[in-house]
N, C-alpha and C positions, 0 to 999 in steps of 0.2 A: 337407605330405606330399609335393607335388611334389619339394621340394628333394632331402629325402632319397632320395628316389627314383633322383634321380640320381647322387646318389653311391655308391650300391649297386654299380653296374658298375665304379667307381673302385676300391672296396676290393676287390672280388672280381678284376679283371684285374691288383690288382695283388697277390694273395696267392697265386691260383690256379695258377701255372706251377711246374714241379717244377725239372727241372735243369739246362734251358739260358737261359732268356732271360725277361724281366720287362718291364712298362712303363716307360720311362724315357724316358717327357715327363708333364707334369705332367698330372694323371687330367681337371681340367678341361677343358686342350689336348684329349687324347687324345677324348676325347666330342665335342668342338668340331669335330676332326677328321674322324671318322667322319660325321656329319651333314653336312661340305661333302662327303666320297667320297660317301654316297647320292643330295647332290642334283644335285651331277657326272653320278651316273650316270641318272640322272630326265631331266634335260636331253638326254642323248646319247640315251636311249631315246626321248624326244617327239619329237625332231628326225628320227628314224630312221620315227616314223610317219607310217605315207602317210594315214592319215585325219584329216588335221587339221583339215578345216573342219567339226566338228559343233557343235551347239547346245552342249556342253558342253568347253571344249577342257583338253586337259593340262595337271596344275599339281603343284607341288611343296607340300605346305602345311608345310612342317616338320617334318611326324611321316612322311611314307609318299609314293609317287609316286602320283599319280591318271591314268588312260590318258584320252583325248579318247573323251564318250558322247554319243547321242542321248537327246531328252528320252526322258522314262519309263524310262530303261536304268537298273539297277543296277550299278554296279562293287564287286565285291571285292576284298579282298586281304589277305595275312594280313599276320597283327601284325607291326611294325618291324625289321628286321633288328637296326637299332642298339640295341634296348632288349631283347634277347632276354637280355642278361645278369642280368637280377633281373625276368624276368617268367615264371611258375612252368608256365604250359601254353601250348600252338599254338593261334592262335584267328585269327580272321577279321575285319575291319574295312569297313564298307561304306556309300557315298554314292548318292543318286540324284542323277539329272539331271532337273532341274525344269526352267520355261519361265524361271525368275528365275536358274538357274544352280545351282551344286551346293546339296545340300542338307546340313545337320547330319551330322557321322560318326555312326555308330549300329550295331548296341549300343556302348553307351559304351566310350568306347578303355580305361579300365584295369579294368574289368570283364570286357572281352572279350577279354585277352590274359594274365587270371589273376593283376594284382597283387594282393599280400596285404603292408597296411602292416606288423601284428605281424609278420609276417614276414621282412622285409625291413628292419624294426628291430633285430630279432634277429640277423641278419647284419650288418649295421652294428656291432654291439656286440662280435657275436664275432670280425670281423677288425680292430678298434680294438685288441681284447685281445690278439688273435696279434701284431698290429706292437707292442706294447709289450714284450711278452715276447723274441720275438726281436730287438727294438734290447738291451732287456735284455743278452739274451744276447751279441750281439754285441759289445758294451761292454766286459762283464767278460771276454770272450775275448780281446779287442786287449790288452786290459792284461795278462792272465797271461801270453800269448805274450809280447809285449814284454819281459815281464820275465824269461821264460825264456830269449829268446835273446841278451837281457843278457849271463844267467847265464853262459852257454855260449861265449858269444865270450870274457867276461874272463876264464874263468882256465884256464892254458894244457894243465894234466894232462888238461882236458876235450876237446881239440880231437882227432878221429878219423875217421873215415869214418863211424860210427856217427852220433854227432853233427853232424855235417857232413849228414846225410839229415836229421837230426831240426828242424836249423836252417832247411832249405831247406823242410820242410814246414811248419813254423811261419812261414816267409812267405809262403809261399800261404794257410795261414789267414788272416795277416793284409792281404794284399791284398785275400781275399775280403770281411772284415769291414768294410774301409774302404771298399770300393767298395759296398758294402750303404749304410754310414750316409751316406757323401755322397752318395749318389742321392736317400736319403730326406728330410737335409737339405736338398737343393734341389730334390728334386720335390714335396711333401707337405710344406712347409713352414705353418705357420698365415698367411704373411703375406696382406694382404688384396690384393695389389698381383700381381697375372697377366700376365703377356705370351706369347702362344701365336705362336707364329712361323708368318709367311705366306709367305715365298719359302724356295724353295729352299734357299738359301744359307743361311739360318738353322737347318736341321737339322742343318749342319756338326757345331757343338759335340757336342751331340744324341748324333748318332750314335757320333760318338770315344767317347763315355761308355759304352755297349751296347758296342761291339767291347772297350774294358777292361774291363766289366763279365764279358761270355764269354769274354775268357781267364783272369779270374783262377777265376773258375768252374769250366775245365776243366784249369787249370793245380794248383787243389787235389784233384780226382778223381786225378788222374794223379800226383802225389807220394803221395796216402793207397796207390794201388798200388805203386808204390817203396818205399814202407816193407813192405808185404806180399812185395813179391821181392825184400829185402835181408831179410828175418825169415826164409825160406824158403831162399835162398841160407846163410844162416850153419848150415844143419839138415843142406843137402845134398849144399854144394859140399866137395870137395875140396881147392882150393886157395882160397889166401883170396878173401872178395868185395871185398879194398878195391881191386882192378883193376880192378875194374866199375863205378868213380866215378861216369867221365865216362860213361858210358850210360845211370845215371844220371841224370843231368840233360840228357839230350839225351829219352830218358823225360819228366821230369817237365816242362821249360822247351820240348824243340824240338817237340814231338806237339801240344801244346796251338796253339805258335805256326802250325806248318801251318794246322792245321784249323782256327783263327780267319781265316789268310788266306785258305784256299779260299770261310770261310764269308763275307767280304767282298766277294771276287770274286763268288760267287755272288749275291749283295744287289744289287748294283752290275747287275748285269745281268737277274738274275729279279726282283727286286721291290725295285726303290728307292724305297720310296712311306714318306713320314711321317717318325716316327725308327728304322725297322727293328723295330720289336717286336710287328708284327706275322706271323703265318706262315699267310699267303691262299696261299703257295706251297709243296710239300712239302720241294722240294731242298736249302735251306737249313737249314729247320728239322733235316733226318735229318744234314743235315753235321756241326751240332752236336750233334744227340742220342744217334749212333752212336756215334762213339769215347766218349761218356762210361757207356752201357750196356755197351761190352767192357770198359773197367776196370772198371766193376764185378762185371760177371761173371769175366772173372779174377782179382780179386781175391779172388772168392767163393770162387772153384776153388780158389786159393792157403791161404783160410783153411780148408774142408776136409783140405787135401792136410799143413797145416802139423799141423790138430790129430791128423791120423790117425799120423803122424812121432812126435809126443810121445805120442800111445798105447802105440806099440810101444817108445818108448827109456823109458819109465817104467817097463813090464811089462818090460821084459829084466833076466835077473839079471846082466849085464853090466855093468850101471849101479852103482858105487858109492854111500856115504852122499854124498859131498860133491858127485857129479854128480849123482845123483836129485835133491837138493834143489838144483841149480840149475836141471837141469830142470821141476821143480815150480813155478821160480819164474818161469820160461819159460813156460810153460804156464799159469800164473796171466795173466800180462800178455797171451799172445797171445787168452786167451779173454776178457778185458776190452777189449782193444782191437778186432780184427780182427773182430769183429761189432759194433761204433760204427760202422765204416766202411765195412764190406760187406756184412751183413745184411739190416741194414733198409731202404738201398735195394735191394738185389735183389730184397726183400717187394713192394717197388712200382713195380717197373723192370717186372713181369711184370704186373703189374694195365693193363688197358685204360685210356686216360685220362680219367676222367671218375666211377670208381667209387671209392664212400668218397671224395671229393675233401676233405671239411673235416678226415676224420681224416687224410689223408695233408697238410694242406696243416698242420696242430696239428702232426702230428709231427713232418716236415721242416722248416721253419722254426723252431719252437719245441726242438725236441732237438737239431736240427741248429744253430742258434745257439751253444748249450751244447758242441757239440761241441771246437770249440778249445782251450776250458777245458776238457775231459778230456784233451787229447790234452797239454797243458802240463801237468797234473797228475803223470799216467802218465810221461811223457817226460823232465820235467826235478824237479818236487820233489819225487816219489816215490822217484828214484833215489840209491841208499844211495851213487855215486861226489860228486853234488853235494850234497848233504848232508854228506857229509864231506870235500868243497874250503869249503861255508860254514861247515862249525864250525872250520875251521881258517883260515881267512880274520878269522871274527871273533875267534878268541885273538890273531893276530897284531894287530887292531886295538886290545884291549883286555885288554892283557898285566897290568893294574893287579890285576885280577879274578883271576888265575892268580898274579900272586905273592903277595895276600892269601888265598889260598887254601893254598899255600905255607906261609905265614906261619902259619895254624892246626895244618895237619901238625905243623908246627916245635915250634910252644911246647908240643901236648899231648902229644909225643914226651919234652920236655925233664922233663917233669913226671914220668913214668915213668920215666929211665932216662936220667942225663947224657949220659955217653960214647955212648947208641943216637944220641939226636937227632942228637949232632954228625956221626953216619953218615947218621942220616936226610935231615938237611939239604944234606948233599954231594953225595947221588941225587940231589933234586931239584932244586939248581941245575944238573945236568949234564942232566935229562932237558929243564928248564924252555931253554937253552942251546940243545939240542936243536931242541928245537920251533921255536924263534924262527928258526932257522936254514932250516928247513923252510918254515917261510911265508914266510919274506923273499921266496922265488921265486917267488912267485905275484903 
């Protein structure tokens, strides 16, 4: 019961954080950790008191600090700082000082601070299930991105400004995804073999890992709004948006790169303690959390401002058949995407942090996993331009299919009507000619 007990605080610090920063030392270390910071700080606290020579004197026992008592004193104190993460209420812990020295803790330590094993098994089970789903997700997100920005680099009809946003934000997904499973494959790995690092120097690696963890993090926030102000832009602007590339990615790549460096500097200075994942200081933590709640909120703004745009060019009798329905189709895709991306965290960007935490930690991890592979769906194989660079891509590789195809035209033509076939078949070597001529450039 003990065991799992302590792994509680493990799944949970490591499922719990929403959009800037995660555990990333391994859960055992990180508990390891925490226990040398309280008895640190137990030590500095005894040392600091002036009543040290009583019958009872200051001790660390490994769960709580004990202050120096005289005999018959009781000392209180409440339940463990360190174990506050899976113990269910605030409760009180307390020793006498006898003439033989301390006595038994009492009421019992996990009676008195509210464990509950069903409890606490139940959570166990339900963040084993969230990290499976979201590697899940992540998984098959790396591979449809990948495959999409394949798609979109080889063949060359595809290459635009358009594409060129869509590219660069399918590598922030997948930076984000790889820096997810490498963390998990080397922190949370099953092996039995542990090394928690005790000097300084040893958080080095550690920490590099967190600082590219938080910018691929904010470096993918900050491209899903690039795509909201280049959807927006193509609605409003006048003159074309492919000018506004490179602002673009000074948006998407140089916003992100700042604010990982301030939020370094700040570390480096307010709280270098561990591998940085913790936020006992506020400054840091808002340097990262800020810019990624204004993209969202602008982005919010943008997908209001866009749907309200395609309200009135839909309803305007201005609108043609062959614009309405592109509009339509406009408006299909912005209300499929642009609440994937800025909806549902804004649902939660506005909630206090700590309410609803299991459904908000199911939803974002778990949909947000998934998310990538929507946004590759939508982005590149839904789209009627690359679907018709791959069917013309595979006739060119499998012209045998096309001219036994040919070949049936051919003969059921000859069977009706000599002299037609011989016209019929003269189209279609010139259409077939055609073609081949067409793919060859791709």
């Amino acid at each position: 019961m003990r065991a799992s007990a302590l792994r509680a605080p493990v799944l949970l610090t490591c499922c719990g954080l929403l959009l800037a920063t995660v555990n990333s030392i391994h859960p055992e270390c990180r508990f390891h950790l925490e226990i040398q910071e309280e008895e640190t700080k137990c030590a500095e606290l005894l040392s600091a008191h002036t009543e040290k020579y009583k019958a009872c004197s200051g001790v660390w026992d490994n769960i709580t600090c004990w202050r120096p008592a005289d005999i018959g004193e009781t000392v209180t104190v409440p339940c463990p700082k360190v174990f506050s993460n899976f113990y269910s209420k605030p409760g009180n812990i307390s020793k006498n000082c006898t003439s033989e020295g301390w006595s038994e803790m009492f009421p019992d330590f996990i009676n008195a601070c509210g464990y509950n094993d069903l409890e606490d098994e139940n959570k166990i089970t339900f963040y084993i299930l969230v990290k499976a789903v979201y590697t899940l997700g992540y998984s098959v997100s790396l591979i449809s991105l990948t495959t999409g920005s394949i798609i979109l680099c080889l063949f060359r009809k595809l290459h635009c400004t358009r594409n060129y946003i869509h590219l660069n934000l399918f590598l922030s997904f997948i930076l984000r995804a790889i820096s997810v499973l490498v963390k998990d494959d080397i922190l949370y790995s099953s092996s039995g073999t542990l090394h928690c690092p005790d000097q300084p120097s040893s958080w080095v690696g550690c920490k590099l890992s967190l600082v590219f963890f938080q910018y691929c993090i904010m470096a993918n926030f900050y491209w899903l709004l690039v795509e909201g102000l280049y959807l927006h832009t193509l609605l409003v602007a006048i003159f074309s948006p492919n000018r506004y590339f490179v602002v673009y990615l000074l948006i998407g790549w140089g916003i992100p790169t700042v604010c990982v460096v301030v939020w370094t500097v700040t570390r480096l200075f307010l709280e270098d303690t561990g591998c940085w994942d913790t936020n006992e200081h506020s400054v840091p933590w808002w340097v990262i959390r800020i810019p990624i709640l204004i993209s969202i909120i602008v982005n919010f703004v943008l997908f209001i401002s866009i749907i309200r745009i395609l309200l009135q060019k839909l309803t305007s009798p201005d609108v043609g058949g062959n614009d309405q329905s592109q509009y339509k189709r406009l408006a299909k895709s912005t209300l499929l995407l642009i609440p994937l991306f800025g909806v549902h965290y804004m649902v939660f960007a506005v909630f206090p942090i700590g309410i609803s935490s299991k459904y908000q930690i199911l939803f974002e991890l778990c949909l947000g996993s998934f998310q990538g592979l929507v946004v590759a769906v939508l982005y590149c194989f839904l789209n009627s331009e690359v679907q018709c660079e791959l069917k013309r891509k595979w006739r060119s590789l499998c012209p045998n299919q096309s001219v036994s195809r040919d070949y049936r035209l051919h003969s059921s033509s000859v069977s009706r009507n000599g002299s037609e076939s011989v016209l019929q078949f003269h189209r279609n070597s010139r259409a077939q000619s055609f073609l081949q001529t067409e793919t060859s450039v791709i």
